[in-house]
C-alpha positions in Angstrom: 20.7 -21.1 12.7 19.2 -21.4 9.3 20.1 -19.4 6.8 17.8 -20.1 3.9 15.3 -18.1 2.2 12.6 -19.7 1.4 10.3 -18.5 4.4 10.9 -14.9 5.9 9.8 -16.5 9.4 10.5 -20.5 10.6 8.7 -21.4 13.3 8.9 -24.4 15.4 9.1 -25.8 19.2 11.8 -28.0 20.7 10.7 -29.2 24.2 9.2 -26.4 26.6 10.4 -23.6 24.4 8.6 -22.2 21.1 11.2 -20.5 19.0 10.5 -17.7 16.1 13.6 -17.1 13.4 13.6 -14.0 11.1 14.7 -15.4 8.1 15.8 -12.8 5.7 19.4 -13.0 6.5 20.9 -10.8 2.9 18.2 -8.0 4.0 19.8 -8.6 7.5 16.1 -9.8 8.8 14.5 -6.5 7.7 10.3 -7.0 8.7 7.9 -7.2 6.3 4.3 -7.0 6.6 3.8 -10.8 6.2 6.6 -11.7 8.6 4.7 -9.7 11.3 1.5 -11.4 10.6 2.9 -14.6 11.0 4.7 -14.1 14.5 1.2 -12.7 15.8 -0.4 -15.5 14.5 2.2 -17.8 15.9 2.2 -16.0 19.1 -1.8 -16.7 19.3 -1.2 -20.2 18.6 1.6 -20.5 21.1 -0.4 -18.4 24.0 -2.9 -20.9 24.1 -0.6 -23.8 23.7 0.0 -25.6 27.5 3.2 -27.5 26.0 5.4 -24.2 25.4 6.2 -22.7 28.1 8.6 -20.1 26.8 8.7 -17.9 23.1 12.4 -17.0 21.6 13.2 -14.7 18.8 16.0 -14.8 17.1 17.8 -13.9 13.6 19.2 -15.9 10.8 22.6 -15.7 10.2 25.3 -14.1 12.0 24.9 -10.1 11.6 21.8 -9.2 14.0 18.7 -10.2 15.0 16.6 -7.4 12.9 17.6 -4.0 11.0 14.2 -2.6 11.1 11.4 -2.7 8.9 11.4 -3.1 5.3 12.5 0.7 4.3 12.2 0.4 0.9 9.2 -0.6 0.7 7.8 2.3 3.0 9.7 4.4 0.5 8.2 3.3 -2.8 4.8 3.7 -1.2 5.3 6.8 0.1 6.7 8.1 -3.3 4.8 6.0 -5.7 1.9 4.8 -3.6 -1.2 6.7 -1.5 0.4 5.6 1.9 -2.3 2.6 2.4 0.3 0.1 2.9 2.9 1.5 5.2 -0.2 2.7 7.4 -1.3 -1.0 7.3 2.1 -2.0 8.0 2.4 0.1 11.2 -1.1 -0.7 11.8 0.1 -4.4 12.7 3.3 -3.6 13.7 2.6 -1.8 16.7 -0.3 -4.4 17.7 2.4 -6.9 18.0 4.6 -4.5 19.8 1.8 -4.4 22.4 1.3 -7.6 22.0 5.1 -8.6 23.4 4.9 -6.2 26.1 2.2 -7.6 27.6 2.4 -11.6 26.0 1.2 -13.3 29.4 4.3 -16.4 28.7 8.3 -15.5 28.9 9.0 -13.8 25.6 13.2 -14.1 25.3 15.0 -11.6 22.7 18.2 -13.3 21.9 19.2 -9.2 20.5 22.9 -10.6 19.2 24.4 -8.3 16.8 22.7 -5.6 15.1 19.2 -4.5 16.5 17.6 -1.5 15.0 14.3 0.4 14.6 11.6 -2.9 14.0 14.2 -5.2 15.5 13.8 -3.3 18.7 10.1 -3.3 18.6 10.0 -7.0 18.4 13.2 -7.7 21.0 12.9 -5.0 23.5 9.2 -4.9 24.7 9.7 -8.5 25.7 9.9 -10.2 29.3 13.5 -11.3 28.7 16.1 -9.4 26.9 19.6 -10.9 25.9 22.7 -8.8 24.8 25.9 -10.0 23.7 29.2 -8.8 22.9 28.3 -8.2 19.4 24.7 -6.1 20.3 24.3 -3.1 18.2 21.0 -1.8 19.6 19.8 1.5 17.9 16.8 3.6 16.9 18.6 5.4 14.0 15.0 7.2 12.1 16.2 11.0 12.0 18.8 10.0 9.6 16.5 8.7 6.9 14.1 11.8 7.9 12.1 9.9 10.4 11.3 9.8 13.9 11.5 6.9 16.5 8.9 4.5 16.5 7.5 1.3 17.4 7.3 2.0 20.8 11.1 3.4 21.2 9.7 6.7 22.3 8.7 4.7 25.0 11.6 3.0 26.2 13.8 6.2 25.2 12.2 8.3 27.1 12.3 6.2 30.4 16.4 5.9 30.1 18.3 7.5 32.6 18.4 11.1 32.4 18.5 12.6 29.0 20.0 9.7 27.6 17.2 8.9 25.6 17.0 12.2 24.0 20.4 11.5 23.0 19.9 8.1 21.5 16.4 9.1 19.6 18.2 12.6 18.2 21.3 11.1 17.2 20.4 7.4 16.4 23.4 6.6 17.8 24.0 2.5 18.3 24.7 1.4 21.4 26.9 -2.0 22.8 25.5 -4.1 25.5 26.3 -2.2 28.5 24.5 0.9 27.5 21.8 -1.1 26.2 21.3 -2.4 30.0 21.9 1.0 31.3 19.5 2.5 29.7 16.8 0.0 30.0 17.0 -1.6 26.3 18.0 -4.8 27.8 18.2 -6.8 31.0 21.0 -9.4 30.5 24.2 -9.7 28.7 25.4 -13.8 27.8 28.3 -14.0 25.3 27.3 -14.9 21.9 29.7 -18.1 22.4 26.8 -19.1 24.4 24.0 -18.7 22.8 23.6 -22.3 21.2 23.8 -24.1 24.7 21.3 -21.2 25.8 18.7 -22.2 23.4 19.3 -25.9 24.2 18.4 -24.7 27.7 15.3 -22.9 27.2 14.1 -25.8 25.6 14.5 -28.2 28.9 14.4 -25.8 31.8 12.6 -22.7 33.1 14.3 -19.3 31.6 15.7 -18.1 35.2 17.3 -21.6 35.6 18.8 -20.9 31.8 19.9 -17.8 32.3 21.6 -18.6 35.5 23.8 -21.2 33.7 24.9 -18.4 30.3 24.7 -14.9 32.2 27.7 -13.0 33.1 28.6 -9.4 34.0 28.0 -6.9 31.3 30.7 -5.1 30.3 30.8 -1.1 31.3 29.5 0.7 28.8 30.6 4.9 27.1 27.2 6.9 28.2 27.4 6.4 32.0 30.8 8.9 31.9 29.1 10.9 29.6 25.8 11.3 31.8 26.9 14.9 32.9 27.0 16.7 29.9 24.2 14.7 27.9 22.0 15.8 30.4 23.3 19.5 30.6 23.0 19.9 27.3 20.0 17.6 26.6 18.0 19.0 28.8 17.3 22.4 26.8 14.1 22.9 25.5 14.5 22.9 22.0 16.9 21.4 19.6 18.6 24.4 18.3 19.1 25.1 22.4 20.6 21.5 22.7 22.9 22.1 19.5 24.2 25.4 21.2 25.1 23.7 24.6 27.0 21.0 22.8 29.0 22.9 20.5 29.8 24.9 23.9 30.4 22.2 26.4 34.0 22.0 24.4 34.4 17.9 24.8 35.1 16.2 21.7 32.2 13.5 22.0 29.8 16.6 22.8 30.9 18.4 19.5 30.6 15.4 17.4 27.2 14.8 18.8 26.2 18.7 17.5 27.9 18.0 14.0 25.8 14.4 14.2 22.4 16.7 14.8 23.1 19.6 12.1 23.1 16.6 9.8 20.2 14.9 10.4 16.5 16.2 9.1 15.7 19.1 11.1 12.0 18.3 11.1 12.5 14.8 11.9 15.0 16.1 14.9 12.6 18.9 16.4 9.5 16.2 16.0 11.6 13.3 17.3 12.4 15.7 20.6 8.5 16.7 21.1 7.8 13.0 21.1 10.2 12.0 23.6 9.3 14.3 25.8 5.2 14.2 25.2 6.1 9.8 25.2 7.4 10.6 29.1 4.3 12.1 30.1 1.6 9.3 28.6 1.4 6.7 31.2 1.3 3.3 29.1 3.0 1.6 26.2 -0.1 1.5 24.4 -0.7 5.7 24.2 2.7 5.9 23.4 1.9 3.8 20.2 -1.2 5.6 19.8 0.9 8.9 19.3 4.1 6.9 17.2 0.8 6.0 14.7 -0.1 9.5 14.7 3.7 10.6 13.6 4.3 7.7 11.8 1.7 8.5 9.2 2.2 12.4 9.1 5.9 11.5 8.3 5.2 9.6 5.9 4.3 12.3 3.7 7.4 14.7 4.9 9.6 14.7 1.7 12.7 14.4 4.0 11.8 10.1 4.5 12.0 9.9 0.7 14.6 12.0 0.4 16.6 10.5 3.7 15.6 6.9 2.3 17.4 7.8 -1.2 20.4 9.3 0.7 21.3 6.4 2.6 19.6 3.3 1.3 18.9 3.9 -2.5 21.8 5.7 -4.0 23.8 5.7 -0.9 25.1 9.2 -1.5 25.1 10.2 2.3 24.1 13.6 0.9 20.2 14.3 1.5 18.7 17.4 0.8 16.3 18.3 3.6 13.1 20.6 3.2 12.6 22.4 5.5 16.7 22.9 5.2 17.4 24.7 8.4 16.4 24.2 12.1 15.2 27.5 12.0 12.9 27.4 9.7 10.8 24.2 11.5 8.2 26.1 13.0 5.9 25.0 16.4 2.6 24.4 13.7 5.2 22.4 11.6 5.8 20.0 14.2 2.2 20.2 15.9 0.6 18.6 12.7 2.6 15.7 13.4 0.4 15.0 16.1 -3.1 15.5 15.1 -5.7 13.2 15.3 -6.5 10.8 12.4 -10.0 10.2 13.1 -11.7 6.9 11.9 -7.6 5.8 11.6 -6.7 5.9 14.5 -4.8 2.8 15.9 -6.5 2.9 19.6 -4.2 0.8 20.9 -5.5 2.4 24.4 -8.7 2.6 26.2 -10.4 5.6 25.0 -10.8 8.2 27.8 -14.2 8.6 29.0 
């Protein structure tokens, strides 16, 4: 795969297969606004193109397909800027998201190595999702202050049980088997593979590739933890959740409390309303509807600046949240999260009439 940097995204088409690169390897693929403007304009192109039959997305160089989006950017504008640009950012974003989901040609996520936030959005609302042995699949948002977006609301809150709640509380990564498990994924090829996979999408039809790379996934952690992540997740509120961790006595329970008292309290007790509101809208779309509605609110919290300087900026791992406490997050704080916007709305779905 090519590793240069002179364009963020390299397109191009070998035989039946189209194939997209993000090409940022030293920011580990992070999106940027352009990059996202140029797959939906290649994915236009290529939608209407009779000679590919098939779109693959992939990363440059050999430590994941995509970390996200381009943090630091959403940071400077959200300290320094009026907010314009991230909301344009997430304005396109989530169009594309949509986009994938529904992209009428096979749309195959080669999700090797490490897949976060963004790099979900783009891999994991596709037709085809590969996982190898090196996946790290994660939405990680509460610990920069943040809450799951890009449509991982969605897909989190239709994992088994309360495994979701889990995964968007703690931003806990994930390996390949509990990426199929809980519905991140659909099928694991070892990364040895992936070349003579790509040579194969570009001759055949992707079930006749994938029957010649797939193997059995191996077993993932969160299946033998099902019974006490949904015990404990399954409280109604976060401080509720915290409790029944700390007091299930298990070792990967109490690390999973100690994981939750260190992550923004706001972005925790929003992140859990959204998961559970995402699991009652009926469509990918009004789920991104809603993610636009908390993306925008959060970016004016002072715990993503805050959580972006913590971890990204000065890499202290020492963020100072405001609100500091879980108690002190009240209902309205969370509700404004989710009020309309008005004339900016994204309307990603039908309006009801």
């Amino acid at each position: 795969m090519s590793n240069g940097t002179e364009e963020p995204v390299l397109l191009g088409v070998t035989g039946r297969a189209a194939r997209i690169t993000l090409n940022r390897p030293r920011a580990l693929n992070a999106l940027t606004h352009e990059m996202v403007t140029r797959i939906d304009a290649a994915l236009t192109n290529w939608e209407h193109d009779p000679a590919v039959q098939t779109v693959v997305i992939t990363g440059a160089g050999e430590r994941g397909l995509c970390a996200g989006g381009d943090i630091r950017a959403i940071h400077d504008d959200a300290r320094y800027g009026d907010g314009t640009a991230s909301e344009a950012f997430w304005r396109d974003e989530y169009h594309l998201n949509a986009r994938i989901a529904r992209y009428p040609k096979p749309y195959v996520a080669l999700m090797d190595g490490i897949v976060m936030g963004g790099g979900v959005g783009v891999s994991a609302h596709g037709g085809v999702r590969v996982v190898t042995e090196r996946s790290r699949v994660a939405m990680p948002e509460t610990g920069i202050g943040f809450i799951p977006d890009v449509g991982g609301t969605y897909l989190l809150s239709r994992a088994p049980g309360e495994l979701g709640t889990h995964l968007a509380l703690t931003g806990d990564q994930v390996g390949s088997g509990d990426a199929l498990l809980c519905g991140l994924a659909d099928h694991y090829v070892p990364c040895a593979a992936l070349d003579d996979l790509l040579d194969d999408l570009a001759r055949m039809p992707v079930p006749d590739a994938l029957t010649r790379h797939e193997r059995p996934f191996p077993r993932g952690e969160l299946s033998e933890r099902r019974e006490w992540i949904d015990a404990c997740y399954g409280a109604g509120t976060v401080e509720e959740i915290v409790e029944r961790l700390f007091a299930h006595g298990g070792t990967a329970a109490k690390e999973a409390a100690e994981t939750l008292l260190a992550r923004s309290p706001t972005a925790l007790k929003v992140t859990l309303a959204a998961v559970r509101r995402a699991g009652r809208l009926g469509s990918l779309a009004e789920v991104l509807d809603q993610e636009y509605r908390v993306s925008c609110a959060g970016l004016r919290s002072p715990d993503l600046v805050e959580g972006v300087r913590a971890q990204i900026i000065d890499k202290d791992r020492d963020p100072h949240w405001s609100p500091a406490t879980l108690a002190e997050v009240t209902d309205p704080d969370v509700e404004r999260f989710f009020a309309p916007l008005g004339d900016r709305e994204l309307q990603l779905a039908a309006p009801v009439t």
